[in-house]
C-alpha positions, 0 to 999 in steps of 0.5 A: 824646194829642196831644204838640203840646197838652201841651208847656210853654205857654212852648215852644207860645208861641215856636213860635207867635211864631217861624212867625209872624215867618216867614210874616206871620200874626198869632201869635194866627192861626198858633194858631187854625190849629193847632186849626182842623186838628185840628178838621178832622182830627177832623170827617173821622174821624167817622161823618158824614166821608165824606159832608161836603166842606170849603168856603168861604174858609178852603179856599181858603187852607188846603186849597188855599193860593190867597190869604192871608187868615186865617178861624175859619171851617170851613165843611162841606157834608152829602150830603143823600143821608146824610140820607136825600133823593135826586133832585129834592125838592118845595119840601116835602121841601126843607123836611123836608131842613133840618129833618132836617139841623138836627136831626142837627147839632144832637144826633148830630153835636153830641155825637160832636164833643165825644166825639171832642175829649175821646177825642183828650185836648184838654180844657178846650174848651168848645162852644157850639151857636148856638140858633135858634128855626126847626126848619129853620135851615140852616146850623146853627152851632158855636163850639169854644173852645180854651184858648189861650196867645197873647193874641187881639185883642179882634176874634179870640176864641180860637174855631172857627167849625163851619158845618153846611149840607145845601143846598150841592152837594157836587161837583166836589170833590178831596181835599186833603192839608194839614197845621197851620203848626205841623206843616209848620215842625217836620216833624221833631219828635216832636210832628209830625202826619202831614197830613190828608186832606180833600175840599175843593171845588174852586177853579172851583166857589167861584169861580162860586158867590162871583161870585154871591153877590156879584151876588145882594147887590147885586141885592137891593132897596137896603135889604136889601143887606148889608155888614158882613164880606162884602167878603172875597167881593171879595177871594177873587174879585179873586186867584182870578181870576189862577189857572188855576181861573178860567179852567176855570171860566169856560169850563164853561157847563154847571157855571155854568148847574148853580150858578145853578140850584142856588142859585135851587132852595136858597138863592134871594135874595128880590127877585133875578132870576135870568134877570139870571145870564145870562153878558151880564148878571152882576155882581158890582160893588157899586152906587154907593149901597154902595160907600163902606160896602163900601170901609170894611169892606174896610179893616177886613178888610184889618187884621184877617185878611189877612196880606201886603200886599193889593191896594187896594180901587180895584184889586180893583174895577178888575179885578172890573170887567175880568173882568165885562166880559169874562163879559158877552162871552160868547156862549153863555147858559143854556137855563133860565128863571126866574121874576120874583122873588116869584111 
C-alpha cells in the first residue's frame, strides 16, 4: 500500500498546492505527476518492462528534465523481438507485427495493468481501452482514471494517457533515474518513494525523429496537414536545440539516415517524398497557408501545459529557421533512395 495514496485528502491537497507555488506547475499537474510515476513505476515491473523503452514529450521533461512543458502522456515503444519478429519484415509481417502487437496490448497487458494497480492498493481507478475497428491498430491507446483531490480545468481530466506502439526503434536508449515532484520535495518522509529506473530514449534520437515529423506534416498534400496540439513538436524542438544532445545528433549521419528509413519502412506519410529528408532539403517550418493555424494552437499550449515563461511563437520559428538553414549546409547526404510517393 502506497502511504502517499492513503494519507487525509486535505494534507495531499496542500502538498500539492505548496510544490506547485514552487516549481510553477499548474497544482492539478503536480497531481498527474504523482500518478503518472506510479504508472511508470508500475509498466516497468511488469512482465512486458524489459522489452519497453519510455518515449515522447513527457520523457524529455520527466526523465530527462530538458523542457518544461506538462503532458498526460506516457508514451512506450515495444521490442517487436517480444512479440516474436526479427530482422527485416515483408510489408506482410509488418502487418502480422501490428496485429500481433495490438492484440497483446489489448488483452495480456490490459489486465496485468489493472491487476497490478489494485495489488500496489491504488483503488477506484478505473481504465478504459480506446476501441478501434482495424485488428492492427498501432499504437494501441489506455486512458487511467485516477481519483483526484485538486480540481482539473475543464481542458485536463484527471487521466493518464498509456500509448502502446511496436513500430518505433527502441535504440539508442539510457535508463533514467527519476522520481514524482511529490517524492523529491518530501524526500525525507515516510510516504517517500525511492526513484525509479526507466530506459528513456535518448534526447539526439527524439530530436531528429521530431524534426521529421514536423517536415513530414508540412510536406503532406495541404489539405491533410494537421494542426490541432501538434505545435508542442516546435516547442521541444526550439529548447532542444540549445542542449548538447543537438549537436551530437546533428553530427551522427548515420542515426539520421537510420530514423528516416526507419520511418518511411513503419510509419511512412502518405503523399510525402522522402528523397526531400536529405540534409540540403529538411524542413520542419510550417507553409505560410498553416501558419496562422499553428500560431494559435501554440497560444492554446502555451496556456495550458507549459509552466514557466516560453518562448513567443515568432522566436521559435525565428530559431527553427537558423537551425534548418544550417542542416541544409551540410555536406554529407544519405546513400538511400526512395521512391515517389504512391508507387
Amino acid at each position: 500500500m502506497h502511504k502517499w495514496f492513503v494519507i487525509p485528502e486535505s494534507t495531499k491537497r496542500n502538498a500539492y498546492i505548496q510544490i506547485s507555488e514552487k516549481t510553477g506547475m499548474a497544482d492539478f499537474a503536480v497531481e498527474k505527476d504523482w500518478w503518472v510515476v506510479q504508472t511508470l513505476s508500475i509498466i516497468f515491473e511488469m512482465e512486458v518492462g524489459q522489452h519497453l523503452v519510455f518515449k515522447g514529450g513527457t520523457s524529455l521533461s520527466k526523465a530527462w528534465k530538458l523542457i518544461e512543458r506538462f503532458s498526460e502522456d506516457i508514451d512506450l515503444a515495444i521490442d517487436r523481438k517480444f512479440l516474436g519478429f526479427e530482422g527485416e519484415l515483408s510489408k506482410n509481417q509488418r502487418t502480422e507485427l501490428r496485429k500481433a502487437a495490438s492484440r497483446y496490448v489489448a488483452v495480456t497487458f490490459f489486465d496485468e495493468l489493472q491487476k497490478k494497480f489494485q495489488e500496489k492498493g491504488l483503488l477506484g481507478v478505473t481504465f478504459q481501452l480506446v476501441e478501434t475497428n482495424d485488428s492492427d491498430q498501432d499504437p494501441r491507446i489506455i486512458e487511467i482514471y485516477y481519483p483526484n483531490v485538486i480540481e482539473s480545468p475543464g481542458y485536463i481530466q484527471p487521466r493518464i494517457v498509456v500509448e502502446i506502439g511496436c513500430r518505433s526503434l527502441r535504440e539508442p536508449f539510457s535508463v533514467q533515474t527519476f522520481a514524482s515532484l511529490v517524492d523529491e520535495e518530501y524526500t525525507e518522509s515516510d510516504f517517500a518513494q525511492a526513484p525509479i529506473n526507466v530506459p528513456t530514449v535518448n534526447p539526439e534520437r527524439t530530436f531528429l525523429e521530431k524534426i521529421f515529423l514536423l517536415h513530414e506534416e508540412f510536406h503532406k498534400p495541404i489539405e491533410k496537414i494537421r494542426v490541432d496540439r501538434l505545435s508542442r513538436h516546435l516547442y521541444d524542438v526550439f529548447q532542444l536545440a540549445k542542449t548538447d544532445f543537438a549537436i551530437t545528433a546533428l553530427k551522427d549521419a548515420a542515426l539520421y539516415e537510420t530514423i528516416v528509413n526507419h520511418r518511411h519502412k513503419f510509419t511512412r506519410v502518405g503523399g510525402v517524398n522522402y528523397n526531400k529528408h536529405q540534409p540540403q532539403t529538411i524542413n520542419p517550418i510550417p507553409i505560410p497557408e498553416v501558419m496562422e493555424a499553428w500560431k494559435s494552437d501554440y497560444k492554446t499550449m502555451q496556456e495550458q501545459m507549459i509552466y514557466v515563461d516560453s518562448p513567443s511563437f515568432e522566436e521559435i520559428i525565428e530559431e527553427l529557421t537558423k537551425l534548418k538553414n544550417k542542416i541544409n549546409t551540410f555536406e554529407w547526404t544519405m546513400e538511400s533512395k526512395f521512391p515517389m510517393p504512391n508507387q
